[in-house]
N, C-alpha and C positions, 0 to 999 in steps of 0.2 A: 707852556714850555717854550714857544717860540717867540722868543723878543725879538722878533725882526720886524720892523714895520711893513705894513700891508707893498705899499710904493715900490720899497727897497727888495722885499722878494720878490716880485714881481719880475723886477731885474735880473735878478739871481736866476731867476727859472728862465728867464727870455735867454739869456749865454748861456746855461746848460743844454737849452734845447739848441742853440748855433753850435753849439760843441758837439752835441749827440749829429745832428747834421753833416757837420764836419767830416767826423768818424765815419759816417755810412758813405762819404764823396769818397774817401779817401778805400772804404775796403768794398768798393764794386764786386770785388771776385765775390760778396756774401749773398746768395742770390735772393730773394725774397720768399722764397718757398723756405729756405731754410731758417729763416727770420722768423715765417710763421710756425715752421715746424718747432724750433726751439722758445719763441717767448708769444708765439699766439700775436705780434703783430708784426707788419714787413709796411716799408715805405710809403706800398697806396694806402695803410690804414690811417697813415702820418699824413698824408694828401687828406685824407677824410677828414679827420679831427680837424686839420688847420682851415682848411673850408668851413666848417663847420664854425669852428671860433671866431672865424672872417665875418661871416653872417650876424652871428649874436652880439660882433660890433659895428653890424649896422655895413659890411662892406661887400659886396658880392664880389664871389670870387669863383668860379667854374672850376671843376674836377681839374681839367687839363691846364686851367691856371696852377693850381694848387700844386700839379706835381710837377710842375716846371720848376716848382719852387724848391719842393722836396728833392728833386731829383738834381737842380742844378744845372736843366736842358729839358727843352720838349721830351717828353716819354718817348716820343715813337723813336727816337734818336737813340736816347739809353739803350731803351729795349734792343738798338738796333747791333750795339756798339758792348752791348754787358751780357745781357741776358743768354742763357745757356739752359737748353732744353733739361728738364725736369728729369731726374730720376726714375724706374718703376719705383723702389724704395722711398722716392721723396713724396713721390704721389700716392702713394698707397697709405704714407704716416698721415700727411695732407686727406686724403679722405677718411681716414679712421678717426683722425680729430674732429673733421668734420660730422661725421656721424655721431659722436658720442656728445657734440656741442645740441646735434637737435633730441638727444634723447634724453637731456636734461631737462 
């Protein structure tokens, strides 16, 4: 079903992911907990992965690398500069996800 060459997607998916990037520079007020509450994953998991894919091409790349990239700025700065203490509500969906992820 997909005639697109292997190269050319490649492409394609490297500017979607700049784009999705984009969009997370641009709406800081979405805080990460809500990320995860809503689609299960928030910016450090996008720090993970791309570390992760860093390695499998052979590049090391460190956590705190990773989310300087993800973030756009050292984390301790973001964090310093975005981040907005946690809900009881946010936390409480946050641990209800979490618990029902280990009882699968």
């Amino acid at each position: 079903m997909n005639n697109i060459p292997p190269e050319l997607e490649m492409k394609i998916q490297a500017e979607a992911f700049k784009r999705l990037l984009q969009h997370l520079d641009e709406r800081k007020d979405v805080q990460n907990i809500e990320l995860m509450n809503l689609a299960g994953f928030c910016r450090n998991c996008l720090s993970k992965w791309y570390m992760a894919a860093a390695g499998e091409q052979g590049v090391e790349l460190d956590y705190d690398q990773a989310r300087e990239i993800i973030y756009g700025m050292p984390y301790n700065e973001w964090k310093a500069r975005y981040q907005t203490e946690a809900t009881p509500e946010q936390l409480a969906k946050f641990n209800d996800a979490q618990s029902d992820d280990k009882g699968a």
